[in-house]
N, C-alpha and C positions, 0 to 999 in steps of 0.2 A: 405266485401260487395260482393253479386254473381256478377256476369260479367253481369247477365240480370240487375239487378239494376240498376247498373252505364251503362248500355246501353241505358235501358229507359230514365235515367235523362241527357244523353249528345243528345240521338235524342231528348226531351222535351226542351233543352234549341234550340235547330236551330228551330223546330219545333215552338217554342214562337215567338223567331227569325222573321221569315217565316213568321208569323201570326201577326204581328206588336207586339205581346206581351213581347219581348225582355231579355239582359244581366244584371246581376252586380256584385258585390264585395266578396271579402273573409272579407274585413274590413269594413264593412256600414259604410257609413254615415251618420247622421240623416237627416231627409229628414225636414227641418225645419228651421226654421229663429229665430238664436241665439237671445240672451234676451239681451237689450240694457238698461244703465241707461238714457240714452239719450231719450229726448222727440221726440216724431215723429208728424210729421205734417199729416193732413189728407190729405187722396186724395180727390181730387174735382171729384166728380159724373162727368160721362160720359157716351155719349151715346152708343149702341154698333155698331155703325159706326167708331165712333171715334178711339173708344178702338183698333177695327182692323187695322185703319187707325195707328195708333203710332204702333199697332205690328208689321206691315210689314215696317215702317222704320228700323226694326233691322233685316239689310240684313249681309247674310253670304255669301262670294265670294270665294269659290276658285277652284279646277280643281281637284287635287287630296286631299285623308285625310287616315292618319293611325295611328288608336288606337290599344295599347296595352290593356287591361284591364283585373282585377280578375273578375271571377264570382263565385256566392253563388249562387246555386240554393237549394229548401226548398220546401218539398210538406209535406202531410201527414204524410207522414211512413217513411224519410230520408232526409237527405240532402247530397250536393256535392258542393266540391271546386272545381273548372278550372279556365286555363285560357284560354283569346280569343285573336285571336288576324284578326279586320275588317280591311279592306283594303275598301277603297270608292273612286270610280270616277264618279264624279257626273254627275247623271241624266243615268249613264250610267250601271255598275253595282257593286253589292257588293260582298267581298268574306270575308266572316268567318271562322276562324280556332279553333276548338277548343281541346285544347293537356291539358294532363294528364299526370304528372311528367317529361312535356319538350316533351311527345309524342304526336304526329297529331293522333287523336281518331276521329276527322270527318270534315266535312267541308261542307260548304256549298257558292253558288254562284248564285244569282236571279239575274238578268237584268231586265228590260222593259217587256219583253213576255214570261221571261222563271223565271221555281223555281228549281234548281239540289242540292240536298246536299246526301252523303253516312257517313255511319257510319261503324267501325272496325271490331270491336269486332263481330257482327252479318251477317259481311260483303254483308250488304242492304245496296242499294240506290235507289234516286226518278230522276224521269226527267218528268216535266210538266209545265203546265202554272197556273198563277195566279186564274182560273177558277176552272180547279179540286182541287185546293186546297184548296180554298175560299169553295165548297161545302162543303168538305172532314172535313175543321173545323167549318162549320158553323160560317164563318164573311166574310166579302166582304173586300178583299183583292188588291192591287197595288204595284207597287215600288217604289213610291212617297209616302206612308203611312209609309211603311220598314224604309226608307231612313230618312225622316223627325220625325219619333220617335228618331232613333239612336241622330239625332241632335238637339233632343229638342224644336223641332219646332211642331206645330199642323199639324197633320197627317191629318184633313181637309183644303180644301182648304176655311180659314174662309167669302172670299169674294163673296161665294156661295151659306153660308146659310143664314137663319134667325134665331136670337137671341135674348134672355129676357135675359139684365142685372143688376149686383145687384151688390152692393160695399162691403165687408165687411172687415173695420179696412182698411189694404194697399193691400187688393187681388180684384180684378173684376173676376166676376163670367157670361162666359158667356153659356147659355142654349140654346140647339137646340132643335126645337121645332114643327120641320115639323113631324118629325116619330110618333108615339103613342109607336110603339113596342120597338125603339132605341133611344136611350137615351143620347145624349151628352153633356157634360159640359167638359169648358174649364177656366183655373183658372190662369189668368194672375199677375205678382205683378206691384202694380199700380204706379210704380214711372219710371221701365226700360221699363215695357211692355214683359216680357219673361214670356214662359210657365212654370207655376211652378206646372202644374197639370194638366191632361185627362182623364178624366172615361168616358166611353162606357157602359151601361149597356142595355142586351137583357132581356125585359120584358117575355114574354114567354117561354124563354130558361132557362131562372133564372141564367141569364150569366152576370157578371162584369168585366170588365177589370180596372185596374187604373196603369195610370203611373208617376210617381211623379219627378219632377229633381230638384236638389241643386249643390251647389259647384260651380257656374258657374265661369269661367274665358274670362277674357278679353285677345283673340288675334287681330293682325293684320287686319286679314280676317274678324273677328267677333266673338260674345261670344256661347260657349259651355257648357253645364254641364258635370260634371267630376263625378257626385254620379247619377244613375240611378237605381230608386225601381219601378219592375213592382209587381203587385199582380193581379193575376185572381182568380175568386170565382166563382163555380159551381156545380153541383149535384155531381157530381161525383169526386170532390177534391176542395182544394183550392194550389195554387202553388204560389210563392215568388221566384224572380230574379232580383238580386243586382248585378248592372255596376259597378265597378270601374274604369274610366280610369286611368291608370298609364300614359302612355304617347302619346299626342299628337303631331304629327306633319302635316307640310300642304305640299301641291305643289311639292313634291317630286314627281322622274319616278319611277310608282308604275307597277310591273307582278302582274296577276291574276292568276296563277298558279291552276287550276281543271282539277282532270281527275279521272274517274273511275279504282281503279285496278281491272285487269283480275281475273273473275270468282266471281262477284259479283251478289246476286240473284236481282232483280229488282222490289221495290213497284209497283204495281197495284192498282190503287183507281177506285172505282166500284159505 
């Protein structure tokens, strides 16, 4: 593989990243809910007051968070194994490392006000805000979006919009309904109330995003997905990025370690 290849696909995965479109696995997992001979009870219809009212009882509490995880990333014309490895202090900022056979190949580090990641091989990098970026990719961007994808949580905040819901089998299906042009649905399973699904689609742009999560585990602090599948779909490609967490831990004293090295040329976004 050239070195422009595997350069595009490791700025494309922070770049995802970046963009809430996100990480995952060298080993998928299906993103699905195994076959049971056991009978399932229905879920009782709820309204979508309700529905958000039970999602935000599954609160996640902690201070710091660091995931190991593979990533598969998959476009058109090739794919790429890595892995990553996030560092989170909540609310505050995230740092991504993403190495190729054990080497740091790029990194990246957003807060609240700011987006910096560089990459090696081409030795570019960016330093901006959520604004130029948000333009740059065409989707309206935060670090509350970033942050609450990585953890499986809706990347909206659901107590702000309005919503059409629908029940089907154990999933509640909730639709946003203000935009004409954006398109949200959010796909809860109706017995825990966790996100088992997000798609974003830009009607004029002929842009989708989906993000999907399974594997969930029970910690302490609260539940996590360990399998995460983003897919985006657009004129100009479609791209697949699979999270595998390998390993979680919480509350640990975590460094944020970024820094540009010397003689790196600098993006301009225009």
């Amino acid at each position: 593989m050239k070195n422009t290849t595997v350069t595009r696909m490791r700025s494309a995965i922070l770049i995802c990243l970046v963009s809430s479109l996100a990480l995952v696995s060298c080993k998928s997992k299906a993103i699905a809910v195994a076959a049971s001979n056991e009978p399932v009870k229905e879920a009782n219809y709820m309204t979508a007051k309700k529905i958000i009212e039970n999602y935000y009882n599954n609160k996640i509490q902690f201070s710091t968070l660091y995931i190991k995880s593979n990533v598969r990333y998959a476009d058109d014309k090739q794919t790429q194994n890595v892995t990553a490895e996030i560092r989170i202090k909540k609310d505050e900022q995230i740092l991504v490392s993403i190495r190729f056979l054990g080497i740091t190949m790029a990194k990246a580090l957003i807060t609240p006000t700011s987006v910096n990641y560089y990459e090696k091989i081409n030795s570019k990098y960016f330093e901006g805000d959520f604004s130029s970026l948000s333009e740059w990719l065409g989707t309206d961007l935060d670090y509350s979006k970033i942050q609450n994808m990585l953890l499986g949580q809706a990347i909206d905040d659901l107590t702000k919009g309005k919503y059409l819901e629908s029940l089907l089998e154990q999933t509640y299906r909730l639709e946003e309904t203000s935009n004409k042009n954006t398109k949200k649905s959010f796909f809860l399973d109706a017995t825990k109330f966790l996100i088992e699904k997000q798609e974003i689609t830009q009607t004029a742009e002929e842009r989708t995003i989906k993000v999907a999560y399974a594997d969930n585990k029970v910690y302490n602090e609260g539940t996590l997905p360990t399998a995460v599948q983003i897919n985006t779909f657009q004129k100009k490609g479609n791209v697949e990025i699979n999270l595998d967490y390998n390993s979680i831990t919480f509350n640990e004293e975590l460094s944020f370690p970024y820094s540009v090295p010397k003689g790196y040329k600098r993006i301009i976004i225009k």
